[in-house]
Structure formats: C-alpha cells, structure tokens
C-alpha positions as CSV (number, residue, x, y, z in Angstrom):
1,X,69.4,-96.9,-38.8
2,X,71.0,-95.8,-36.0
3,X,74.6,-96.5,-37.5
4,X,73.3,-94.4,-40.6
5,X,73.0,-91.8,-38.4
6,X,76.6,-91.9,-36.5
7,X,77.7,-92.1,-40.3
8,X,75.7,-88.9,-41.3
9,X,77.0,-87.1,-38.3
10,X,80.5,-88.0,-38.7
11,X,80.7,-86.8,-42.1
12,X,79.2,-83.2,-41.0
13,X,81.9,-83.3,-38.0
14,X,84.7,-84.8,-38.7
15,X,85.7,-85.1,-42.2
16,X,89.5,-87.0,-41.6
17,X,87.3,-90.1,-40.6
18,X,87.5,-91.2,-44.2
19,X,88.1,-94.8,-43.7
20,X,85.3,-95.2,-41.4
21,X,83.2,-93.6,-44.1
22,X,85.0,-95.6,-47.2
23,X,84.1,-99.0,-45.1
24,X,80.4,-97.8,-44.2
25,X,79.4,-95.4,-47.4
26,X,76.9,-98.5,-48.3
27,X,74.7,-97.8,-45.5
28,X,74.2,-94.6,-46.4
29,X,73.2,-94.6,-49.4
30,X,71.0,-97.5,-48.8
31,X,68.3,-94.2,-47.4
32,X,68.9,-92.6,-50.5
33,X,66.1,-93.8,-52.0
34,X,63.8,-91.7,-50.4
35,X,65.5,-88.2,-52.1
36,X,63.8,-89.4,-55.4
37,X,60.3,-91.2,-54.3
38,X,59.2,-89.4,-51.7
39,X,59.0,-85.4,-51.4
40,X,65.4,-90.1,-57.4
41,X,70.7,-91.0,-67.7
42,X,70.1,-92.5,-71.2
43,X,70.3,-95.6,-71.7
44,X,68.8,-97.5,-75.0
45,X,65.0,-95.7,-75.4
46,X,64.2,-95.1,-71.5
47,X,63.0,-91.9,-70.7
48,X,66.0,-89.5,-69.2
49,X,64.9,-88.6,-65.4
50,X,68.5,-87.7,-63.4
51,X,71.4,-87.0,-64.9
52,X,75.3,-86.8,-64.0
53,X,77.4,-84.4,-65.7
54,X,81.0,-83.3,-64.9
55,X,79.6,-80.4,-62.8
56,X,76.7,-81.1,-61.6
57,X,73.6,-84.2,-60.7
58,X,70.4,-82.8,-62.8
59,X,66.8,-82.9,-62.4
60,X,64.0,-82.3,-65.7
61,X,61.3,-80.7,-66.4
62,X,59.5,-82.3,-69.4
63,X,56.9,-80.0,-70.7
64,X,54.1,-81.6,-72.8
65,X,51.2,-80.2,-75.0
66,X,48.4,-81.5,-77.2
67,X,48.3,-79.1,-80.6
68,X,44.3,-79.7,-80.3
69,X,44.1,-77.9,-76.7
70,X,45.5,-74.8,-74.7
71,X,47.0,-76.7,-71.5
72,X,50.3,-77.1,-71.2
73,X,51.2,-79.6,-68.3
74,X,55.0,-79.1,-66.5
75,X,56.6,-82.3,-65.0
76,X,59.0,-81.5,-62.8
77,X,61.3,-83.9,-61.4
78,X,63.0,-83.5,-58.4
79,X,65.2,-84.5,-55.7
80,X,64.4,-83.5,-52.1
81,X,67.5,-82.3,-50.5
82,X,69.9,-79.3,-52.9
83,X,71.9,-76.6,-53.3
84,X,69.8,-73.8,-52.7
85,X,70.1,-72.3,-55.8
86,X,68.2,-75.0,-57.0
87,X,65.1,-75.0,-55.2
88,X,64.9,-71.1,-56.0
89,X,65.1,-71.7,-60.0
90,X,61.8,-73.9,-59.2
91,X,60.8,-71.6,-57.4
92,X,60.7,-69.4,-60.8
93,X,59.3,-71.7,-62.8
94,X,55.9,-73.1,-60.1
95,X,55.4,-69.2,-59.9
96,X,53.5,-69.2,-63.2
97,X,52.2,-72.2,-63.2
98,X,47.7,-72.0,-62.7
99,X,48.1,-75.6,-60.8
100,X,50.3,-77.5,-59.3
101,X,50.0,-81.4,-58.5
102,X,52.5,-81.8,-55.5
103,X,54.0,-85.4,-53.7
104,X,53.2,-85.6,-50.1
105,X,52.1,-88.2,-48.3
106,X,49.4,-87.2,-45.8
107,X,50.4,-87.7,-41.9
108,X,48.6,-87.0,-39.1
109,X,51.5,-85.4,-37.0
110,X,52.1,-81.7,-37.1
111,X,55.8,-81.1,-39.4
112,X,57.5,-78.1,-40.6
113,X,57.9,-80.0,-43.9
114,X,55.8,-78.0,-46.1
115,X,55.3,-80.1,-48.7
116,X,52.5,-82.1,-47.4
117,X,52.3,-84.4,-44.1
118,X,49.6,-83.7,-42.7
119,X,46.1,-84.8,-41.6
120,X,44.9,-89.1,-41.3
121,X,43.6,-90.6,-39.0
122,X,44.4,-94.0,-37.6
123,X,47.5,-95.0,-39.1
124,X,49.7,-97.9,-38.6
125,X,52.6,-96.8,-35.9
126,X,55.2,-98.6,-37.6
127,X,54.8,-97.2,-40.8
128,X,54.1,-93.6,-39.3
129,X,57.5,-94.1,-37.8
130,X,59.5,-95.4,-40.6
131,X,58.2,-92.6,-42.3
132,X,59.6,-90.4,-39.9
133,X,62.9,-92.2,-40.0
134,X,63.2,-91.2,-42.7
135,X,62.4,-88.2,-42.8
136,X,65.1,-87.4,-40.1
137,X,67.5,-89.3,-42.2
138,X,66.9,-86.6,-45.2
139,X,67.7,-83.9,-42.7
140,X,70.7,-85.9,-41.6
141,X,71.8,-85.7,-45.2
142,X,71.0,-82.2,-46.0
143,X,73.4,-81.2,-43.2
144,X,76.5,-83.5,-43.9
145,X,76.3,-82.3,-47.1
146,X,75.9,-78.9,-47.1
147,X,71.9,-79.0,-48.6
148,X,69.0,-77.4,-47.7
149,X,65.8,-79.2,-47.9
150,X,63.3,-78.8,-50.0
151,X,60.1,-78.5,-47.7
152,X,62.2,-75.1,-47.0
153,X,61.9,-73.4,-49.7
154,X,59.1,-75.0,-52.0
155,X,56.1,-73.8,-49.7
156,X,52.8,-74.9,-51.0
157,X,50.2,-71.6,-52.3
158,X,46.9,-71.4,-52.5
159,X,47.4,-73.2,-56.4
160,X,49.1,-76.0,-54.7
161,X,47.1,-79.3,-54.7
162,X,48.4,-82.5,-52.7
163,X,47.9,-85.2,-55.1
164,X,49.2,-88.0,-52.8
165,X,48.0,-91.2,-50.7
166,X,47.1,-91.0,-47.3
167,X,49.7,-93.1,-45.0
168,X,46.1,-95.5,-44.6
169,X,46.4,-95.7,-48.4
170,X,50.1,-96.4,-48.3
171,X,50.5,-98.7,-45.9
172,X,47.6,-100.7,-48.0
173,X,49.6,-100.4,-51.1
174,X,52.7,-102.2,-49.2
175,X,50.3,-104.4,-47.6
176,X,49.2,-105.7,-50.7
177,X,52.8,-106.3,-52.0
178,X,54.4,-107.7,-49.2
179,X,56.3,-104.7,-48.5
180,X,57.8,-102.5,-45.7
181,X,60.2,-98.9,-46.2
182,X,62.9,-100.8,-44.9
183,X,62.6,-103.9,-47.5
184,X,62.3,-101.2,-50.3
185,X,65.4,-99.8,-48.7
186,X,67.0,-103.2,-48.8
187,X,65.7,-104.0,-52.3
188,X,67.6,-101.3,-54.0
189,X,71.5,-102.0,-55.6
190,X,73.6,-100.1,-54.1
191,X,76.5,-102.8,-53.6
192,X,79.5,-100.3,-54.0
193,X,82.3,-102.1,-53.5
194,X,82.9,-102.9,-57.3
195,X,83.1,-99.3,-57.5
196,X,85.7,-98.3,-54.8
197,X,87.6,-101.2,-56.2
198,X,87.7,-99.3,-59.6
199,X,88.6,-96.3,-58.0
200,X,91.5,-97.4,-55.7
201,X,94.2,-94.6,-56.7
202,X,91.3,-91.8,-55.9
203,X,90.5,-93.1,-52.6
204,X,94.3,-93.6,-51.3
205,X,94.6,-89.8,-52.8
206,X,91.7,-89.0,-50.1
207,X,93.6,-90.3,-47.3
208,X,96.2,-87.6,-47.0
209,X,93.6,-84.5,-48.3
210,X,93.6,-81.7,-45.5
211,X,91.0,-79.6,-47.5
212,X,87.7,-80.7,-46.0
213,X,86.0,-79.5,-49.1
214,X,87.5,-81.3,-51.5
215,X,86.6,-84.1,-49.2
216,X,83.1,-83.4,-49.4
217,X,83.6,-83.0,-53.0
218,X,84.6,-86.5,-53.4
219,X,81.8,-88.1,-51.3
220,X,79.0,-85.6,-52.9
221,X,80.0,-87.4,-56.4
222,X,80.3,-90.9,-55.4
223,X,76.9,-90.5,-53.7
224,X,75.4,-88.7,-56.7
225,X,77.1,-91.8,-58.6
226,X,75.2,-94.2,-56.3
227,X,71.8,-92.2,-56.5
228,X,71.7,-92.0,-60.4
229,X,72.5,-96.0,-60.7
230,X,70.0,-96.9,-57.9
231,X,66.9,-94.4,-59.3
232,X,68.2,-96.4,-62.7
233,X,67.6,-99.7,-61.1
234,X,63.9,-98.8,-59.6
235,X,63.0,-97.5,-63.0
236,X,63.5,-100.2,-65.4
237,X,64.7,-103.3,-63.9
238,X,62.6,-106.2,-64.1
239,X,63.7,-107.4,-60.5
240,X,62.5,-104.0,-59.2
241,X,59.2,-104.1,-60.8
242,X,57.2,-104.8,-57.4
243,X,58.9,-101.9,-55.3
244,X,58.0,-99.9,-58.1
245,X,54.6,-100.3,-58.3
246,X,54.1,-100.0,-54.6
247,X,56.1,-96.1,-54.8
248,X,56.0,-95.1,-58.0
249,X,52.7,-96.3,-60.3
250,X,50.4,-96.9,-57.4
251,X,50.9,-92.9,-56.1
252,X,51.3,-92.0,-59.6
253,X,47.9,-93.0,-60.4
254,X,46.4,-91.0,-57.5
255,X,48.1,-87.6,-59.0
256,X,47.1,-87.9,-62.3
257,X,43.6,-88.9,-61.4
258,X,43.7,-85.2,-59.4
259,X,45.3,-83.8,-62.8
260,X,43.0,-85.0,-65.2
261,X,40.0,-83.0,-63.7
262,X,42.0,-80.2,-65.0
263,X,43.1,-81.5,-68.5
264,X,39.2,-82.0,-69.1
265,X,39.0,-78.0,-68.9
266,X,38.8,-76.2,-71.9
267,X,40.2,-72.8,-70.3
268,X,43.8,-72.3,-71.7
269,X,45.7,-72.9,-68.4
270,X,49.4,-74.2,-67.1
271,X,49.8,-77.4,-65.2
272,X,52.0,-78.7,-63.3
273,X,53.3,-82.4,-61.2
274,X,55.7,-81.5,-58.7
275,X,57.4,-85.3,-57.6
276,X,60.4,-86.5,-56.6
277,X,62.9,-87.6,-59.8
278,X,62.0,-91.1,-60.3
279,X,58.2,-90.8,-61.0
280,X,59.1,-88.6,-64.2
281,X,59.2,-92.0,-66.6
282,X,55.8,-93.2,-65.5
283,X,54.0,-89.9,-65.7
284,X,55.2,-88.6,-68.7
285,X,54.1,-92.2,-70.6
286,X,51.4,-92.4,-69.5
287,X,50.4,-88.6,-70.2
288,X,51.7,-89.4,-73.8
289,X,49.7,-92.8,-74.4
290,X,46.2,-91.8,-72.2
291,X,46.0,-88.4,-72.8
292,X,47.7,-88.0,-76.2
293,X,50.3,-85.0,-74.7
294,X,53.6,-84.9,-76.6
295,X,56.7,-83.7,-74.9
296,X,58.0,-80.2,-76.3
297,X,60.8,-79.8,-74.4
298,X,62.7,-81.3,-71.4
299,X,65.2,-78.2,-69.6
300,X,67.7,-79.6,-67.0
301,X,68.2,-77.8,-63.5
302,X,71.4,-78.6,-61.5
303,X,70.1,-80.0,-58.3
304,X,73.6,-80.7,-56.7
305,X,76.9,-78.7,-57.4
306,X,79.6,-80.8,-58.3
307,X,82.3,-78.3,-59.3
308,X,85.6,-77.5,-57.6
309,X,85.2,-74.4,-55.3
C-alpha cells in the first residue's frame, strides 16, 4: 500500500517519471476495485454495466417498470471518483427521484464522505482500517487524475436511505468466506503486462511526450482499460464467484430488502439504487425475475473524459 501511494503521488507531481509508472501501473490498479463495489461491455447475453468508448468510460442507468403498477425503479450505476460533470448530470436525474437506495457501508468514525460511513459500534480494527485505506487510496486517485469524488457532490437528502451493511455485518460476510479487502484486492486480474507488450510503439511514443496532459491522457485510458476488464472479471467469472458474493450479492440483498418495502406501495412513486457500477447485473436480475420489473431503457453517462483537450 504504501508503494501505491508513492505511485499515486508521483503521477500527480511528476508526470516524466513514466517508466517508474510503466514498471509499477499493476499496483495501482490492483485498488481499483474499490471505484466500482464500494461508494466498477457486451459480451455474449451479460448484462452491460461499464462501458469504454473512444471518448469516454460510461456508467448506466437501467430504468425498469412493471405495466401492472405505477413505480418506476432507477438503477444507477456508478463509479466513485469523475469528471465533475458527471456527478452533476446525477445530480439531475436523483433530484426527481421520491427514494433513493444509496451504497455506504456504515462506520463509526466521523468522515466528510457523504455518502454514508457512519455510526457501529464495535468493529473489527483491521477491517475499519482497510476500509480506510482505501478510502485514502480513492482520494489518492481522484487527485493524480484530475477527479473529484463522489461523496463531494452526491450529498444524501432527506429522500436518501442507506441501504448498506454495517462494517459488523461486513466483516461477517468476509468472515464467512475466508476473505479480507486485501485478498479481494489480490483476487482480481489485473496482470497488465500482456497489454503493454501489445502496445510497445505507444509506450516508447510516451517516453519523449513533454505535454503532461497527453500523458495523463494515456494513463487515464489504460486505467479505464484495466477497470472495465477487472469489473468484467468480478461479474461473470466463475473463479471470481466467491469475492462476488461477499461484495456484490450479499450487500445487494440488504438494498433490495430496504427497496422492496417501497415496491409493495401502491402510490405511483420513482425509485431509485444508487451503487457503485458492478452491482448493476445482480440488481437488475433479480428485480426482473423476483419482482417481474422489465427494463425500459438503459441511458449511458460519461463518467471519465477520454477525449484529447
């Protein structure tokens, strides 16, 4: 960890170190996992949850309906550090929502992160402080990269619910699967070597670039590149199914518990899940098969800027 930091702080200062960077870049985005689990393409049938295009890394919003009821549910996907720009067209569209279901797991430290840690009692110290490794590390990020965060600028409202675990109910869940945050870290693929080796004339191009933000450019993609595969990989491979369950289904079940109560209600009303990128597939199956919700239409946002200034 603490070489992921010198990393993350080298990048922000001192651009030209790019060879340091290329040789390190791994360790970097080994943290990145936590940008779509905790506030994350088509392939085959899988449900689309983070997209890269030529200009930008996406994030959806499915929203879903039953022809038989007035409540409209909003599944918003996101990832938890941006260009601003993103986090204010959210901003539009949670404005009119009656509810929202947001991701936050509870601490008992006070944070400035707005969307949700706050108040257990008697949690584990070492998962307490892995958790706020990492949350360090996603401020680390947002800097290097020009970001802002999202705890900045998606403020919970009086509409807001925290439909998360408690760090007691967390640490359980990893308990129970012979897990740790820095195991999940480790059990993601993010082996890039393959990729640099495919990308050899790019990176000797970098070498001699004096334009720091074409620099940046260049890393912001290949890190976008690393994030989609990886939040792939968590998703839908078999090897990954235990990490999965332990961040993704297991907290999953807790929000939609907190969302049905709502869906039971025959007032017309707008809903809304609010979770980082990679919980999109599971929610929106399982809002389709338990509570017969058909998707009407999925709008893309551009969380990250990938286009030439």
């Amino acid at each position: 960890m603490r070489l992921l930091k010198y990393i993350l702080l080298s990048l922000h200062s001192n651009l030209k170190s790019q060879l340091f960077l290329l040789n390190n870049l791994k360790y970097l985005s080994i943290c990145f996992f936590l940008l779509f689990t905790f506030s994350i393409f088509g392939q085959d049938n899988k449900l689309e949850f983070l997209r890269l295009t030529e200009n930008a890394l996406q994030t959806p919003i499915y929203t879903l309906s039953n022809k038989d009821s007035s409540i409209r549910v909003k599944v918003i996907g996101v990832i938890h550090v941006g260009d601003l720009r993103y986090y204010q067209q959210l901003q539009r569209i949670i404005r009119d929502l009656d509810y929202l279901f947001y991701e936050g797991i509870k601490m008992t430290y006070s944070s400035k992160s707005a969307i949700g840690l706050i108040g257990v009692k008697n949690e584990p110290d070492r998962t307490k402080q892995d958790v706020k490794t990492f949350t360090n590390l996603q401020n680390q990020i947002a800097i290097s990269f020009k970001f802002v965060e999202q705890a900045d600028y998606l403020k919970p409202e009086s509409n807001w619910i925290n439909a998360d675990v408690n760090l007691n109910q967390f640490t359980e869940i990893l308990q129970k699967t012979n897990l740790s945050l820095e195991e999940l870290s480790r059990n993601l693929t993010l082996d890039n070597r393959n990729i640099f080796e495919q990308d050899n004339e790019s990176r000797d191009s970098l070498r001699n670039e004096t334009d720091q933000n074409k620099v940046l450019l260049w890393y912001k993609k290949k890190m976008a590149g690393y994030l989609v595969k990886s939040a792939k990989d968590l998703c839908f491979n078999e090897e990954m199914r235990i990490p999965r369950e332990a961040i993704i289904v297991e907290r999953n079940k807790v929000a939609l518990g907190y969302l049905k109560e709502k869906l039971i209600n025959t007032n017309p009303s707008e809903l809304g899940l609010l979770y980082g990128a990679a919980h999109i597939p599971h929610f929106v199956e399982t809002l389709k098969k338990d509570h017969d919700l058909e998707v009407n239409s999925i709008e893309w946002v551009d969380a990250w800027s990938l286009k030439t200034n």
